[in-house]
ChimeraX commands (.cxc) that place a marker at each C-alpha (Angstrom):
marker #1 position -26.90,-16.18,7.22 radius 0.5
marker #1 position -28.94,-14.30,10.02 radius 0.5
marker #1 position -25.71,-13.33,11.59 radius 0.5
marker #1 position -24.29,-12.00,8.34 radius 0.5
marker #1 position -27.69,-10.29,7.48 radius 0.5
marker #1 position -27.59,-8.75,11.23 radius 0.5
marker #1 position -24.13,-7.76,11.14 radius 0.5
marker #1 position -24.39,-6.02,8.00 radius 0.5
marker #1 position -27.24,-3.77,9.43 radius 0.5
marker #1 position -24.90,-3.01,11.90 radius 0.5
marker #1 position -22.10,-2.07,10.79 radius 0.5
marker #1 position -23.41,-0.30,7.28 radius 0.5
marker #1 position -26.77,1.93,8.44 radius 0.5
marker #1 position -25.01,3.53,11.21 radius 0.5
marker #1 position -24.16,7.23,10.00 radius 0.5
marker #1 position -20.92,7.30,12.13 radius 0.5
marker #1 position -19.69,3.75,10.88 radius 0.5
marker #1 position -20.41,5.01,7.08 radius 0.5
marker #1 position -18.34,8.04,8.27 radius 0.5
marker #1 position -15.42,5.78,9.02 radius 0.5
marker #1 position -15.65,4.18,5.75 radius 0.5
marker #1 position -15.74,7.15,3.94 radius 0.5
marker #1 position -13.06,8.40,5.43 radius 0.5
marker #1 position -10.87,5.43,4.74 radius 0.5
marker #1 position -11.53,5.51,1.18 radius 0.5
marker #1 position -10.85,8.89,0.69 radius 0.5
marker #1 position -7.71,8.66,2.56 radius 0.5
marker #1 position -6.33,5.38,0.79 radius 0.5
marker #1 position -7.56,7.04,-2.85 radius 0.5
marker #1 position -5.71,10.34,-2.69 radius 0.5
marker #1 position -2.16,8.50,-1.22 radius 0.5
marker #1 position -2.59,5.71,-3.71 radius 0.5
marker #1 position -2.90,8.64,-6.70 radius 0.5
marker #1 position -0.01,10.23,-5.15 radius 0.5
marker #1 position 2.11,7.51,-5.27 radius 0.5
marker #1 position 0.93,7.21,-9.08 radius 0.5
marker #1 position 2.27,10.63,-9.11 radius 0.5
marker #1 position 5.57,9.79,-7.77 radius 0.5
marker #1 position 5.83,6.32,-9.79 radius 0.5
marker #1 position 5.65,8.94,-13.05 radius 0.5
marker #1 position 8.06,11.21,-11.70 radius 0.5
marker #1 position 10.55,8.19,-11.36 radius 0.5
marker #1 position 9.88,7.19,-14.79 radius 0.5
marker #1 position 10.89,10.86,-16.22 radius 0.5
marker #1 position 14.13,11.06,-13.43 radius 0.5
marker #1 position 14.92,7.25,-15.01 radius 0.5
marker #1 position 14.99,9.07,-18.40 radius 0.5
marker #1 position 17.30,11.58,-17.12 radius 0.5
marker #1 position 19.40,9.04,-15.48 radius 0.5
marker #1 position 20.04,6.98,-18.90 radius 0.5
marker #1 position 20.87,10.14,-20.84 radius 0.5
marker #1 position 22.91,11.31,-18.34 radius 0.5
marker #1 position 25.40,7.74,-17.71 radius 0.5
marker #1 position 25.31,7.87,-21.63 radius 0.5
marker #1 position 26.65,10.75,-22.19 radius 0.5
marker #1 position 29.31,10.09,-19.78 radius 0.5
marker #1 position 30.61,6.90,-21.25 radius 0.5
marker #1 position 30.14,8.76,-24.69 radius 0.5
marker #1 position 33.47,10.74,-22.90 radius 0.5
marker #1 position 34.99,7.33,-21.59 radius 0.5
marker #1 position 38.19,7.40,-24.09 radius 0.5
marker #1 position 39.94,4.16,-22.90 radius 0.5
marker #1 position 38.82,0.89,-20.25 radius 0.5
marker #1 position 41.14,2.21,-17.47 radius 0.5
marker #1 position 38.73,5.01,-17.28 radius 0.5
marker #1 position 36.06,3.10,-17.65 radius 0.5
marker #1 position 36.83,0.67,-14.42 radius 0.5
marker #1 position 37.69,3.61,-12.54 radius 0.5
marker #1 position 34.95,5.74,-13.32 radius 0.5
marker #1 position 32.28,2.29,-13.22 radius 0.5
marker #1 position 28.91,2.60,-14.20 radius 0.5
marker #1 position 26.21,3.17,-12.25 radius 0.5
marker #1 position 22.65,1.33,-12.16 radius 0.5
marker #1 position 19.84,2.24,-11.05 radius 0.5
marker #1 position 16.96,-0.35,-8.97 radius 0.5
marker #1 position 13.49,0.10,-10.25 radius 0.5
marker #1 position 10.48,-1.45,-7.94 radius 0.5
marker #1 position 7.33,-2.13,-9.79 radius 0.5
marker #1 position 4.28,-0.24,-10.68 radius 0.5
marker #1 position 2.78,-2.54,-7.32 radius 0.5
marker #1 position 5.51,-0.28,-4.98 radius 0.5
marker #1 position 3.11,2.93,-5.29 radius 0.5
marker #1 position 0.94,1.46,-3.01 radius 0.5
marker #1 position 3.56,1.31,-0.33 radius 0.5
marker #1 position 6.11,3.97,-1.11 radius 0.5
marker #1 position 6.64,5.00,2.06 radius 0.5
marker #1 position 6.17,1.78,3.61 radius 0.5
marker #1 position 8.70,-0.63,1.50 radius 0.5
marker #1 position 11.63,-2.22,2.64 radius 0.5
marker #1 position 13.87,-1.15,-0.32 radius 0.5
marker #1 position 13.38,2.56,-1.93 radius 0.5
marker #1 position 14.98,4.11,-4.92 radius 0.5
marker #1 position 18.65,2.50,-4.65 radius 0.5
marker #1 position 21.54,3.10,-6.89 radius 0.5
marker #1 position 24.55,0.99,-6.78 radius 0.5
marker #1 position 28.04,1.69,-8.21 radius 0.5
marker #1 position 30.03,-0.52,-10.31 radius 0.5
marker #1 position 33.54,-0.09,-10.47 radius 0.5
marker #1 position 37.31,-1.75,-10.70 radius 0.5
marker #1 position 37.62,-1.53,-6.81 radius 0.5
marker #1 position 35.48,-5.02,-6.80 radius 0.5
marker #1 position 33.28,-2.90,-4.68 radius 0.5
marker #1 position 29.47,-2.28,-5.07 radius 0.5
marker #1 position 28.31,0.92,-3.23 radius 0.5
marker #1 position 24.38,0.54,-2.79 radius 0.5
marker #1 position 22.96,3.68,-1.70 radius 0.5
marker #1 position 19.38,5.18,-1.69 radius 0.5
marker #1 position 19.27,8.03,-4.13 radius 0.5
marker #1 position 19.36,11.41,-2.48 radius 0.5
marker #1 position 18.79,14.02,-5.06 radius 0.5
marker #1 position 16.31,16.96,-5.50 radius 0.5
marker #1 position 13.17,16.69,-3.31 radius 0.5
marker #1 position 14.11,13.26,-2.28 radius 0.5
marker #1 position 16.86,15.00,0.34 radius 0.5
marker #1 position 13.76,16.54,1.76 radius 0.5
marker #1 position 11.40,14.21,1.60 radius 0.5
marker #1 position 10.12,13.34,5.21 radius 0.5
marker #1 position 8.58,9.97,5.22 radius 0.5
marker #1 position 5.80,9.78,7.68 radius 0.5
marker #1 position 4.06,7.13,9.84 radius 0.5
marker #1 position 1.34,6.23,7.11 radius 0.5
marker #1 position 1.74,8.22,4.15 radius 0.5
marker #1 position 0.66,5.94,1.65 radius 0.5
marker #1 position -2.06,3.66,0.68 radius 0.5
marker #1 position -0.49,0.73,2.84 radius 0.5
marker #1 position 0.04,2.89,5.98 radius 0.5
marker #1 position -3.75,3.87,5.89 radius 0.5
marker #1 position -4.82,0.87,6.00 radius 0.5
marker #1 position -2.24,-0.53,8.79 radius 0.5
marker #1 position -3.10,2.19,11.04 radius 0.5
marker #1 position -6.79,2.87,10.04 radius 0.5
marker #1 position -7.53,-0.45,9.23 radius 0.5
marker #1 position -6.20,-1.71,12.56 radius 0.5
marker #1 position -8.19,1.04,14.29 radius 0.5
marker #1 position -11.37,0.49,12.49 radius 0.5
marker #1 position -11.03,-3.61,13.58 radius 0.5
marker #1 position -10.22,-2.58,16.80 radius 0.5
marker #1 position -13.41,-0.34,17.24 radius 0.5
marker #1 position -16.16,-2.95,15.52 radius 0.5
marker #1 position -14.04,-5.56,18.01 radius 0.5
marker #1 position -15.09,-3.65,20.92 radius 0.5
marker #1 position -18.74,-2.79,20.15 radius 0.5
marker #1 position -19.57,-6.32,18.83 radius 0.5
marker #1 position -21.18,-7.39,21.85 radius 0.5
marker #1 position -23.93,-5.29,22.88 radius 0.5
marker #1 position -25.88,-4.78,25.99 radius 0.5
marker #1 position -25.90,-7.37,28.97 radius 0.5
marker #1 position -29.52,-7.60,28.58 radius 0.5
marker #1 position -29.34,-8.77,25.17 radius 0.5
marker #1 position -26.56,-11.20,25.68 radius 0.5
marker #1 position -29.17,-12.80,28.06 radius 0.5
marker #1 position -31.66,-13.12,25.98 radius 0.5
marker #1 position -29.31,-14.31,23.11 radius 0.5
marker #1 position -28.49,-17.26,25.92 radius 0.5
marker #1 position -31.30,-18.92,26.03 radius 0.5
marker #1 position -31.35,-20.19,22.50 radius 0.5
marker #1 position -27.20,-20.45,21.87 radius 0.5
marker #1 position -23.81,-20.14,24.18 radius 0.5
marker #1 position -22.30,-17.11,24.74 radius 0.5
marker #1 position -18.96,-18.41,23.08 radius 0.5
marker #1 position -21.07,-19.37,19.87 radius 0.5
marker #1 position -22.53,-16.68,19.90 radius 0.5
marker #1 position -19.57,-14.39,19.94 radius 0.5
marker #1 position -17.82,-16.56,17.56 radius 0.5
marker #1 position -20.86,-16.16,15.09 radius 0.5
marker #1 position -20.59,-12.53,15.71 radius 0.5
marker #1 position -17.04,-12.23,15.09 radius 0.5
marker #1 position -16.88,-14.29,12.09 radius 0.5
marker #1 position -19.46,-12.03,10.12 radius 0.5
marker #1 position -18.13,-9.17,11.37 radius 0.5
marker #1 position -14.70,-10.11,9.60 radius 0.5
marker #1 position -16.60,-11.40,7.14 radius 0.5
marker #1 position -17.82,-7.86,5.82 radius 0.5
marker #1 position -14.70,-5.98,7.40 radius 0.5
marker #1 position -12.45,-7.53,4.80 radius 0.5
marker #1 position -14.78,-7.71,1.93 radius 0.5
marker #1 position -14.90,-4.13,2.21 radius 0.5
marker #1 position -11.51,-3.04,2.72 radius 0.5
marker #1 position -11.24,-6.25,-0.37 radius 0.5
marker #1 position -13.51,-4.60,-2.64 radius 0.5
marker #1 position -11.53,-0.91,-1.90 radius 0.5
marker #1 position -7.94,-2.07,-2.39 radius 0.5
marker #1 position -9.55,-3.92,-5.78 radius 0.5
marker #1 position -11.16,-0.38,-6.77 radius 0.5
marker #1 position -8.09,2.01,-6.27 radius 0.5
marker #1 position -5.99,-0.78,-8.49 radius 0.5
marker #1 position -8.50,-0.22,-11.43 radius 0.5
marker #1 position -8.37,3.48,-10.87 radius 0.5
marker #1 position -4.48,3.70,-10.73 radius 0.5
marker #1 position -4.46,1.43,-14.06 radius 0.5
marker #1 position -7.27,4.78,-15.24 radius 0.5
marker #1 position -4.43,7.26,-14.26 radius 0.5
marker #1 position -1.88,5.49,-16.30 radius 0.5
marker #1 position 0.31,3.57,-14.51 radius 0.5
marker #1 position 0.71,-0.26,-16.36 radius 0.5
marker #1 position 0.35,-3.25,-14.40 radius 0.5
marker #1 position 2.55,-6.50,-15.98 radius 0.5
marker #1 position 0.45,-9.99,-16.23 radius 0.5
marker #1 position 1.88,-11.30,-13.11 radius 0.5
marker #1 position 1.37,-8.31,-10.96 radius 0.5
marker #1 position -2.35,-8.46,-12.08 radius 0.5
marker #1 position -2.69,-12.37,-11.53 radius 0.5
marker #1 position -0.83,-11.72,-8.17 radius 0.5
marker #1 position -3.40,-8.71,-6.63 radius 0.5
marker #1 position -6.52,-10.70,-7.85 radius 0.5
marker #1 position -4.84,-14.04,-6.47 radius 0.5
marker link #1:1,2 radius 0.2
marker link #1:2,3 radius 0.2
marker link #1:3,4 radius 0.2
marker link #1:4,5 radius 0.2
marker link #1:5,6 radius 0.2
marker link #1:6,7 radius 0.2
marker link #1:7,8 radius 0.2
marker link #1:8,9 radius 0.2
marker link #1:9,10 radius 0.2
marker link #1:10,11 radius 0.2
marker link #1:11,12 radius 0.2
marker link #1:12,13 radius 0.2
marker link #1:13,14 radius 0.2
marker link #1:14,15 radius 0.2
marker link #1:15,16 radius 0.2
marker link #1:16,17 radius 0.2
marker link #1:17,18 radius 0.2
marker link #1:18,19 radius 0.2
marker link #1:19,20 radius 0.2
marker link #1:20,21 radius 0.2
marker link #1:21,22 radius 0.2
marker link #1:22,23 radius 0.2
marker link #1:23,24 radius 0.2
marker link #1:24,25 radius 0.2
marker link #1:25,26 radius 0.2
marker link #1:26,27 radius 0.2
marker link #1:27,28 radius 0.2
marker link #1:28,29 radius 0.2
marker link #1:29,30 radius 0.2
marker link #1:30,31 radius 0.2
marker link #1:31,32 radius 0.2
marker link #1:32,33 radius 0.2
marker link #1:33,34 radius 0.2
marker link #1:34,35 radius 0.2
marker link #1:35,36 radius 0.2
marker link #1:36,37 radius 0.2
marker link #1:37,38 radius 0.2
marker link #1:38,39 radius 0.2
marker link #1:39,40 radius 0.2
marker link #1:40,41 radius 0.2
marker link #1:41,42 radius 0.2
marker link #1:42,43 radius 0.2
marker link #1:43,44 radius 0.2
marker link #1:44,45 radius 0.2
marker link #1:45,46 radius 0.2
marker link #1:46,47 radius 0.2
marker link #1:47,48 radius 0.2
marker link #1:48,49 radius 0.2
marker link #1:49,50 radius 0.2
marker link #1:50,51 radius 0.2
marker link #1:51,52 radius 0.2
marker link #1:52,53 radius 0.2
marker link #1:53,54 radius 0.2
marker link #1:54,55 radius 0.2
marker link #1:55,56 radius 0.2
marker link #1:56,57 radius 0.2
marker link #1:57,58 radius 0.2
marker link #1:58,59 radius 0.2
marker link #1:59,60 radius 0.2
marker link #1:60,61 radius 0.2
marker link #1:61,62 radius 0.2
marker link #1:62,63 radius 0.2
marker link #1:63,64 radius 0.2
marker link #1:64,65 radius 0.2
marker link #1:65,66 radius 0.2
marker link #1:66,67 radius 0.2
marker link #1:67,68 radius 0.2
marker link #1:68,69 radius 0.2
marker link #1:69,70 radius 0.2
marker link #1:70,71 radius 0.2
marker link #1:71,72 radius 0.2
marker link #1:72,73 radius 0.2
marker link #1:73,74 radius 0.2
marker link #1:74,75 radius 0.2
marker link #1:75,76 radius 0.2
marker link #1:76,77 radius 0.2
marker link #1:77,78 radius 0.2
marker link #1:78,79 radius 0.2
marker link #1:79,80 radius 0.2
marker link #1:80,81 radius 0.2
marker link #1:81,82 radius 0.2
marker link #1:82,83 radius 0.2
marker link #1:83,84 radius 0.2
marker link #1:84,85 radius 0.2
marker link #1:85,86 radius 0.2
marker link #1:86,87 radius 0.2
marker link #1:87,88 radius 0.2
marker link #1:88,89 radius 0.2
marker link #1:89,90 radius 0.2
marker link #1:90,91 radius 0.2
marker link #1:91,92 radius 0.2
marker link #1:92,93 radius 0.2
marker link #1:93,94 radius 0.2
marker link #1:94,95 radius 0.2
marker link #1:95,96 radius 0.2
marker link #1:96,97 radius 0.2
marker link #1:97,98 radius 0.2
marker link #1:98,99 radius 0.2
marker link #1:99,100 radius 0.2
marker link #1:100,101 radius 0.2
marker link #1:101,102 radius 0.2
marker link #1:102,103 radius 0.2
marker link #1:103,104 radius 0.2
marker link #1:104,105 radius 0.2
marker link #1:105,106 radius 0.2
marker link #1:106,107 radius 0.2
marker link #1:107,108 radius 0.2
marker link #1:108,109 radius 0.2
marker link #1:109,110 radius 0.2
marker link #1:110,111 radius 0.2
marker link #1:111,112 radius 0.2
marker link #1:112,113 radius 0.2
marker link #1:113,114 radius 0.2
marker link #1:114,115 radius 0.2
marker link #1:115,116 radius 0.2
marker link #1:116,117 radius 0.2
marker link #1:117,118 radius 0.2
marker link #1:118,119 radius 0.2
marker link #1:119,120 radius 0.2
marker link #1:120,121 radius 0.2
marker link #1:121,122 radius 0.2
marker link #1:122,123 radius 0.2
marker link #1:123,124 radius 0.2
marker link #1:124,125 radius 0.2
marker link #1:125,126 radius 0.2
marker link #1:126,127 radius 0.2
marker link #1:127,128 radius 0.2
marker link #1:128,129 radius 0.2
marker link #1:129,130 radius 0.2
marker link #1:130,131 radius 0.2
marker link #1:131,132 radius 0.2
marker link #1:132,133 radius 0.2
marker link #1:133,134 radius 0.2
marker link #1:134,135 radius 0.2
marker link #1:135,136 radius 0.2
marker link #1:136,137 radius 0.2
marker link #1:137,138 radius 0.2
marker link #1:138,139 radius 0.2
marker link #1:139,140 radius 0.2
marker link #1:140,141 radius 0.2
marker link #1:141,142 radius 0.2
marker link #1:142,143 radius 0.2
marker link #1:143,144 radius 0.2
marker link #1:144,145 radius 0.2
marker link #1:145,146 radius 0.2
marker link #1:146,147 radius 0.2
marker link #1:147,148 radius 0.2
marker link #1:148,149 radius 0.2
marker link #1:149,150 radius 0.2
marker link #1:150,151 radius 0.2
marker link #1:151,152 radius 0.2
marker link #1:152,153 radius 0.2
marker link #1:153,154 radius 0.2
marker link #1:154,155 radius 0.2
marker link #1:155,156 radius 0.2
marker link #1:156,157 radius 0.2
marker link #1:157,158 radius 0.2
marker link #1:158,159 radius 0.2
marker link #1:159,160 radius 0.2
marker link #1:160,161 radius 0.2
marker link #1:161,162 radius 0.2
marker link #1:162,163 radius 0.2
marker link #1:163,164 radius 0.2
marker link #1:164,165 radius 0.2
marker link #1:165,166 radius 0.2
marker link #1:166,167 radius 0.2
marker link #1:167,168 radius 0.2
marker link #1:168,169 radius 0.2
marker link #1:169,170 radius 0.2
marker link #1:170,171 radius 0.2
marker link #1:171,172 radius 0.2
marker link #1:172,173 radius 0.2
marker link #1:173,174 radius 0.2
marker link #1:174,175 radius 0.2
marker link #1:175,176 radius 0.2
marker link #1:176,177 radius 0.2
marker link #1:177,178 radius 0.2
marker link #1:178,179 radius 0.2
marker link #1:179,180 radius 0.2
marker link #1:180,181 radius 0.2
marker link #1:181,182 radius 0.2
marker link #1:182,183 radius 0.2
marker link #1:183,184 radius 0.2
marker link #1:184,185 radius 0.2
marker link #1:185,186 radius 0.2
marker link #1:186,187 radius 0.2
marker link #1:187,188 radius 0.2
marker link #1:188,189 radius 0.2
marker link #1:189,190 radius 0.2
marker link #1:190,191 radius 0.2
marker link #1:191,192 radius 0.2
marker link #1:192,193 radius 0.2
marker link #1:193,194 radius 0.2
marker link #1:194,195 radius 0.2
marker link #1:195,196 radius 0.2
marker link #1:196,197 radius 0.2
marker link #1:197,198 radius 0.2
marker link #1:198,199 radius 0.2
marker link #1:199,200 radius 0.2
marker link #1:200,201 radius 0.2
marker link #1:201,202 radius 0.2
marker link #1:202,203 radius 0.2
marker link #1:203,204 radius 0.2
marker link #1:204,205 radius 0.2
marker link #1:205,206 radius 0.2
view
């Protein structure tokens, strides 16, 4: 408890470490509202994309056309992907279904999305893998201090306790913060709108 106790006075009353964390969280709130913004846009392009396959097949007059035309379907990620729009594995992908036996699985390509540049970390993800890593790797560095404290720390414990002490509370409040954060821009995404299922909210609290 004294090293948690210590560790929190010195990581959270320096100015410049506060400065980091408010950084962070500004950062990780305005891409995880943008890719609330983009999950709704998807929704009303989804909308488009139904009306627009049904009133082709409305014109479909007999199955030959219909196998060589095929339908089309489009793959939806979850509410959970705007947190890593730019960093998922799959995007927006559309597939075509046809009587060639052959399924054409392409990521969609139209409007702004031929345009869109996908950066390094533009999303709430990327902040915190390049941040996040950069913020550990800084409180890494500076968790031992001075030589002359280290030998006065010596007399009463090991060095190798006493870094592992050190670096234990330091994680200890590293991820409880960045915890508490990713936990606070999921209840304000659910304030902007965007519906979680039951499982996706059992699988972010789990």
């Amino acid at each position: 408890m004294a090293y948690l106790r210590f560790e929190w006075s010195r990581i959270f009353t320096e100015r410049k470490n506060l400065a980091f964390f408010a950084l962070i969280t500004l950062l990780a709130a305005y891409f995880a509202l943008s890719g609330a913004g983009e999950t709704r846009r998807f929704q009303a392009e989804k909308d488009l994309f139904v009306h627009f396959e049904k009133e082709k097949f409305g014109q479909i007059a007999t199955y030959a056309q219909y196998g060589g035309f095929g339908f089309r379907i489009l793959y939806e990620t979850g509410p959970l992907n705007l947190f890593f729009n730019n960093s998922s594995v799959l995007p927006h992908l559309e597939s075509n279904v046809d009587s060639y036996e052959v399924i054409r699985a392409d990521s969609s390509f139209k409007g702004d999305k031929l345009f869109l540049m996908r950066g390094f970390f533009k999303d709430f993800a990327g902040i915190l893998f390049v941040f996040g890593s950069l913020l550990m790797f800084h409180f890494g560095r500076v968790a031992l201090v001075s030589a002359r404290y280290l030998r006065c720390v010596t007399r009463r414990i090991s060095v190798a306790r006493h870094f592992l002490l050190t670096t234990v509370a330091r994680l200890v409040w590293l991820d409880l913060f960045f915890f508490v954060l990713g936990m606070a821009l999921f209840v304000l995404i659910q304030a902007a709108g965007i519906a979680f299922s039951g499982p996706e909210r059992r699988a972010v609290w789990l």
